[in-house]
C-alpha positions as CSV (number, residue, x, y, z in Angstrom):
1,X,65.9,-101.8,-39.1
2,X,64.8,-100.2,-42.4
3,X,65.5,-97.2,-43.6
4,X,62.0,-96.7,-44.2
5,X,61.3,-96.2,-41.0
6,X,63.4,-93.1,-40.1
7,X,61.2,-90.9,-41.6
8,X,58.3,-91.7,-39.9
9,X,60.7,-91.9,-36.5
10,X,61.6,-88.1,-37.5
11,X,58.8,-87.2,-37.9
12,X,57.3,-88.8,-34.5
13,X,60.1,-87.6,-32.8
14,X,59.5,-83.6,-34.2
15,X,55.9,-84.4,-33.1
16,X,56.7,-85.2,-29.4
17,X,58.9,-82.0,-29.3
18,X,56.2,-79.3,-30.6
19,X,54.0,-81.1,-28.0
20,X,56.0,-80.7,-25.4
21,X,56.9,-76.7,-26.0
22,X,53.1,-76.5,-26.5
23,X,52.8,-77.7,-23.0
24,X,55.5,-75.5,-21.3
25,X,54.5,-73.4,-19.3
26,X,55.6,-69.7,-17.8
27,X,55.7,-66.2,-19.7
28,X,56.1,-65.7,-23.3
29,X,55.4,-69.6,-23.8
30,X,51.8,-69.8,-24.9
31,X,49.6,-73.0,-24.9
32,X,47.6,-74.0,-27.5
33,X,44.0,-74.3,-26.2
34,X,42.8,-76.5,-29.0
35,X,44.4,-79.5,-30.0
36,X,43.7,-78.8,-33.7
37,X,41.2,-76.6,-35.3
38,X,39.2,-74.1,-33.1
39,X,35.7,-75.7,-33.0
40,X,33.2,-72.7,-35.4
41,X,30.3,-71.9,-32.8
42,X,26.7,-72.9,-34.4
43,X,25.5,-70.5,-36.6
44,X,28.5,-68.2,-37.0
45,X,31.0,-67.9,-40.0
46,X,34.9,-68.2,-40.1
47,X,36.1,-65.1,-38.8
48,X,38.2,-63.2,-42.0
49,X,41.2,-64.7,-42.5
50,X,44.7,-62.4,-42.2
51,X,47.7,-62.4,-40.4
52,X,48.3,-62.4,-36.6
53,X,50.0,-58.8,-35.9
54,X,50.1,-56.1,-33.9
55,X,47.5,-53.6,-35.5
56,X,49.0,-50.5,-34.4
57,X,49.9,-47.5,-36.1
58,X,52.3,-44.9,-35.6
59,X,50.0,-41.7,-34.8
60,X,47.7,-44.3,-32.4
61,X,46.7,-43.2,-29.1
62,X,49.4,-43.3,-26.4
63,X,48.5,-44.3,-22.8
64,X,50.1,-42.9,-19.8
65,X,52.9,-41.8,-22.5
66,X,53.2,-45.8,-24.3
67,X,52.1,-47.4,-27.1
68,X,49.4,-50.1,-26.9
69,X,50.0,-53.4,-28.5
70,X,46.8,-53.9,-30.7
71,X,46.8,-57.9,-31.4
72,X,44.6,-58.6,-34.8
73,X,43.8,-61.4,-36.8
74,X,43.7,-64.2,-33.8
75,X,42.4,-67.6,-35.0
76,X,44.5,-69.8,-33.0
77,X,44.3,-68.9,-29.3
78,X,46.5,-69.9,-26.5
79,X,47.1,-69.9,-22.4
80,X,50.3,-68.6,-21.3
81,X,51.0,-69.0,-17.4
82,X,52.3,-66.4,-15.9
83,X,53.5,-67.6,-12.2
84,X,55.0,-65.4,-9.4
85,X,58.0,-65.9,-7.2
86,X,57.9,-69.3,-4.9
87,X,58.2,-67.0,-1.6
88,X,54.8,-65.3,-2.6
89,X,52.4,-67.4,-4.4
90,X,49.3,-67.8,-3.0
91,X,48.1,-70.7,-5.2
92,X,45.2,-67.9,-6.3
93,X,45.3,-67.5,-9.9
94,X,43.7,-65.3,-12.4
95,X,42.2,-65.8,-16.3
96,X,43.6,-62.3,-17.6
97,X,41.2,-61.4,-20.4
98,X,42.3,-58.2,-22.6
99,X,39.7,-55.6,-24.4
100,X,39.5,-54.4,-27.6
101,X,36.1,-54.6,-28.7
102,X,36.0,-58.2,-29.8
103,X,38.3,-56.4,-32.7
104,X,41.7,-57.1,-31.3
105,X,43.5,-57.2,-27.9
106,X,45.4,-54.7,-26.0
107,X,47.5,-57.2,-24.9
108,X,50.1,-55.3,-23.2
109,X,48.4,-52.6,-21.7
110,X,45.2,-55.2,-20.5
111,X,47.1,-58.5,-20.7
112,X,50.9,-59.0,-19.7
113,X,51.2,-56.0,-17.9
114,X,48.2,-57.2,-15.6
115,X,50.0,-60.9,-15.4
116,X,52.6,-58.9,-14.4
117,X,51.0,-57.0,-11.8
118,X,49.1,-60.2,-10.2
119,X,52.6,-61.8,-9.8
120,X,53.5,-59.7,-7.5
121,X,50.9,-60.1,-5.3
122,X,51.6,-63.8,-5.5
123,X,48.6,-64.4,-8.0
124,X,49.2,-66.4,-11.1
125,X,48.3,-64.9,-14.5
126,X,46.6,-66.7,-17.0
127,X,46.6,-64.7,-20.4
128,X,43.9,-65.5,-22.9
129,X,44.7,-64.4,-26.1
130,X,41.2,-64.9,-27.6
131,X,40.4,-65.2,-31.1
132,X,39.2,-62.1,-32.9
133,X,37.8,-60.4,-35.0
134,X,34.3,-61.2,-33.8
135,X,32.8,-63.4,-37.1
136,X,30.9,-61.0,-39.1
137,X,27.0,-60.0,-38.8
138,X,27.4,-60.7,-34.7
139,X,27.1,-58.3,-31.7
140,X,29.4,-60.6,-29.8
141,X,32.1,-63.2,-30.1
142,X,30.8,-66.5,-29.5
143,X,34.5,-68.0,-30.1
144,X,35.7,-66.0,-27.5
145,X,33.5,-67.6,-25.2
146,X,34.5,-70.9,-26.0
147,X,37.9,-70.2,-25.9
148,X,37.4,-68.4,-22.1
149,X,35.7,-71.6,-21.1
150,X,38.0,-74.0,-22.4
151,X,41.3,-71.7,-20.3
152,X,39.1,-72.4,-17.5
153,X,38.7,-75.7,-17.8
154,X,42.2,-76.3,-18.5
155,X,43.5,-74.3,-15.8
156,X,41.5,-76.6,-13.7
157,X,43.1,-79.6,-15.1
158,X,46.3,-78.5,-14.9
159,X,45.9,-77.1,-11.0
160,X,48.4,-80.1,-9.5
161,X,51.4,-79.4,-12.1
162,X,50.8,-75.2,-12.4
163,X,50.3,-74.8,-8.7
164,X,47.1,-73.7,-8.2
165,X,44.4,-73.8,-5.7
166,X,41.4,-75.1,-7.7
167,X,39.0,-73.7,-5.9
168,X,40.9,-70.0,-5.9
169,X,40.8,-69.1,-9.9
170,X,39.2,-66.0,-10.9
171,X,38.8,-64.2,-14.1
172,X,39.6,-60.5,-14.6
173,X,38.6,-58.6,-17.7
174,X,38.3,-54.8,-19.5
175,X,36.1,-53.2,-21.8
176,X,34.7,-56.0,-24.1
177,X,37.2,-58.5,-22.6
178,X,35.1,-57.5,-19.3
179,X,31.8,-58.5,-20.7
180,X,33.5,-61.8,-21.6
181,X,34.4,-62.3,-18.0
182,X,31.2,-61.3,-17.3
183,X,29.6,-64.1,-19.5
184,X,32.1,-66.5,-18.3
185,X,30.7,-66.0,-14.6
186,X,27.3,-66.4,-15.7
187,X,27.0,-69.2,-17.9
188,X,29.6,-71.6,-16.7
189,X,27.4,-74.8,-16.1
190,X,27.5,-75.8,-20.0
191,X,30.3,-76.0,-22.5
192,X,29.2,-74.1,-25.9
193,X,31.5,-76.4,-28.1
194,X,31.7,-80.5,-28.0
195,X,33.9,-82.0,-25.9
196,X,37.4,-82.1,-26.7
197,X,39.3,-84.0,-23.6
198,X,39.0,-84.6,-19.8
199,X,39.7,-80.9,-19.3
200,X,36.4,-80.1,-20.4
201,X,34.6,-82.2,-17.8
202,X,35.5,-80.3,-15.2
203,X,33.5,-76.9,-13.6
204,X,34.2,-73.6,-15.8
205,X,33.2,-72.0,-13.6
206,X,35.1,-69.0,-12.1
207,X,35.3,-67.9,-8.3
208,X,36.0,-64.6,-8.3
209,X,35.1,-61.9,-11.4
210,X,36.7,-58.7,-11.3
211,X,35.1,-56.3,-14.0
212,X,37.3,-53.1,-15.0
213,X,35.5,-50.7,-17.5
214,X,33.2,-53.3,-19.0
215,X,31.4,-52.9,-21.9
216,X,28.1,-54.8,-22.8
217,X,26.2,-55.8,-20.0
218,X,23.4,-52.6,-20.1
219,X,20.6,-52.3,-22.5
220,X,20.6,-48.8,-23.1
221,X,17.6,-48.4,-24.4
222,X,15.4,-50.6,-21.9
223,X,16.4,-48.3,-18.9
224,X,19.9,-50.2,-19.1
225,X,18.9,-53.2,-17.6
226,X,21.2,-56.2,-17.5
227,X,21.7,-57.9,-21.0
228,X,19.5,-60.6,-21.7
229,X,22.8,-62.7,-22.5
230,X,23.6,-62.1,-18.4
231,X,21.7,-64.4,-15.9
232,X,22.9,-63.6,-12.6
233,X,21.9,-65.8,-10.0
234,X,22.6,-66.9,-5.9
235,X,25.7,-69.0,-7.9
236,X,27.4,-66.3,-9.5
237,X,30.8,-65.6,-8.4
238,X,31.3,-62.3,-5.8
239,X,32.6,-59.5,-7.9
240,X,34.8,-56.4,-8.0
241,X,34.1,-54.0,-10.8
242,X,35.9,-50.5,-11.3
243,X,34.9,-47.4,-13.6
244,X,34.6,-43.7,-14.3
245,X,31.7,-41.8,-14.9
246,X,32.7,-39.8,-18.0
247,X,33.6,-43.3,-20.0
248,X,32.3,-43.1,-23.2
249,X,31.5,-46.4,-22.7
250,X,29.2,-45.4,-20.3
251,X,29.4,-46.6,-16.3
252,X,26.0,-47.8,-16.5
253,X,27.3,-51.3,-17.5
254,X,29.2,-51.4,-14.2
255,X,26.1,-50.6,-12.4
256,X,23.9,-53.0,-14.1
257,X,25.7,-55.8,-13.1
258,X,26.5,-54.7,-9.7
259,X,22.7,-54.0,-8.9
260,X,21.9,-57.6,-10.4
261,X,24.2,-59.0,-8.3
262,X,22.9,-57.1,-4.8
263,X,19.2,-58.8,-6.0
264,X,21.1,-61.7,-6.3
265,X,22.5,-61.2,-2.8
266,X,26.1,-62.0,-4.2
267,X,28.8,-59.7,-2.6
268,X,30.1,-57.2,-4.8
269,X,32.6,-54.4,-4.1
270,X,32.4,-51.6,-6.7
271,X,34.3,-48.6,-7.2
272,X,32.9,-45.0,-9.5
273,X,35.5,-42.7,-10.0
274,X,34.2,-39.1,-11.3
275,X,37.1,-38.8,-14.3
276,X,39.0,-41.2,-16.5
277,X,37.7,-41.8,-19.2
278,X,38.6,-45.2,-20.6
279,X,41.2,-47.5,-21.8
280,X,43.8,-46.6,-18.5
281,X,44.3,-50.5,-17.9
282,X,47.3,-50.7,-14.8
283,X,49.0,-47.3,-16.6
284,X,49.3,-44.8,-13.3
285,X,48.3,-41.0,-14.0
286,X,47.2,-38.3,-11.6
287,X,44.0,-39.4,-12.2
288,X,42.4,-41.7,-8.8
289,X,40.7,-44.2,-11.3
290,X,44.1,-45.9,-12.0
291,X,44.5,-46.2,-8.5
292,X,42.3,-49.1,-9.4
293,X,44.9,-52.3,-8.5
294,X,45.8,-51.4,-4.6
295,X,41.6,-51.2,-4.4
296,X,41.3,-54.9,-6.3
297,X,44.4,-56.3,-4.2
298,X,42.5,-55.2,-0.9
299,X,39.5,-56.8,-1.6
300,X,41.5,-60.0,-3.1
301,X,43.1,-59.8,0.5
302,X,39.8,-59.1,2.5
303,X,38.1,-62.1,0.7
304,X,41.0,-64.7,1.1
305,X,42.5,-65.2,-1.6
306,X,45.8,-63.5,-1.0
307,X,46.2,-65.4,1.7
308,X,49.3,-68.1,1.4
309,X,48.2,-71.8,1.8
């Protein structure tokens, strides 16, 4: 054989392996959701380019006593699969997206730390670290929806080898990454980028939706109707939603969406607490609102989908 070659055999060969840890699966081994480049959604412009890092600074807001990991500067987003104990799982599992305003991701406090929480109620996590910054001049994050579409998808074609039930995923999101959810459960019947692979032939669709502090789904100042980029319909996926009053935020989002979806006549469970403020995630205070999770599991439970096929 000639020496030639083994260059090109190297190079194959360290090839096959990044493929194959890009394909592993369970925590703190993320999967690239695009096989190259991120598609750039029609219309928008390349998000500013910087380095992928944890934003926050020493002085930053501490929740329930902790830090807050703020992820910036995502361009290249990822999957990572989260699964919970053989005894347990359900075959249920869970698209886990974080908040942050379309400006970074909480991803501890809204993202491993609910993975975390969902395996042991025998649910498998699905984190979706997004990309972000939103591109400048727009309201919302257009790549983020792709990107929530294509974990769906994916988690879909992947149900056989990650042990899922593919007719038991659900999404779960907070603050912005609640309005994503949200627009996830409402306009799943069209992919928003071209095709890619077999994984996005298949229903993006989510089952369930569980909303906690959303953001984004009220028009304030049209008597905080449902946003115009919301269609709810008889096909939306049943929801739970959970919020507080005095969020600055404003609770009216959670209502919105909830009353569309009682028009709709699509079973929704939703929970008002009269303090918390914002931000709490799974973090237990005094404070009822963070009680939040045992309310979610029980209607998880009521509706099925804790139940262990």
């Amino acid at each position: 054989m000639s020496t030639r070659l083994f260059p090109a055999l190297t190079r194959a060969v360290a090839i096959l392996a990044l493929a194959a840890r890009t394909l592993a699966v369970g925590p703190g081994q993320p999967i690239l959701l695009w096989p190259g480049e991120p598609p750039l959604p029609e219309g928008s412009t390349p998000a500013p380019a910087g380095e992928e890092k944890d934003t926050s600074k020493p002085g930053d807001n501490l929740i329930a006593g902790r830090t807050v990991i703020r992820l910036g500067n995502v361009h290249f987003p990822t999957i990572t699969v989260w699964r919970p104990p053989a005894d347990r799982d359900t075959g249920t599992a869970v698209l886990v997206c974080p908040g942050g305003g379309y400006h970074i991701l909480a991803m501890d406090l809204e993202g491993t730390e609910v993975c975390e929480w969902l395996n042991s109620i025998g649910v498998t996590g699905v984190l979706l670290k997004y990309r972000v910054p939103r591109s400048p001049g727009s309201d919302r994050h257009p790549a983020a929806f792709q990107d929530a579409q294509r974990a769906l998808g994916l988690m879909r074609q992947n149900a056989g080898e990650w042990h899922l039930d593919p007719k038991r995923l659900g999404v779960l999101g907070f603050s912005a990454g609640g309005h994503l959810a949200a627009t996830l459960s409402t306009h799943a019947t069209q992919r928003t980028y071209p095709r890619v692979d077999a994984a996005d032939d298949l229903d993006c669709r989510p089952d369930f939706t569980v909303l906690i502090y959303p953001g984004g789904l009220a028009v304030k100042d049209q008597g905080d109707i449902l946003a115009p980029d919301l269609t709810v319909g008889p096909g939306t996926p049943p929801a739970f939603l959970a919020m507080a009053q005095d969020d600055p935020v404003r609770v009216e989002h959670a209502y919105a969406y909830a009353q569309a979806l009682q028009r709709a006549k699509v079973p929704c469970e939703l929970h008002v607490f009269p303090t918390g403020g914002h931000g709490y995630g799974l973090r237990r205070t005094e404070l009822p609102v963070t009680r939040w999770p045992d309310r979610a599991a029980d209607w998880m439970r009521e509706r099925g989908w804790l139940v262990k096929k």
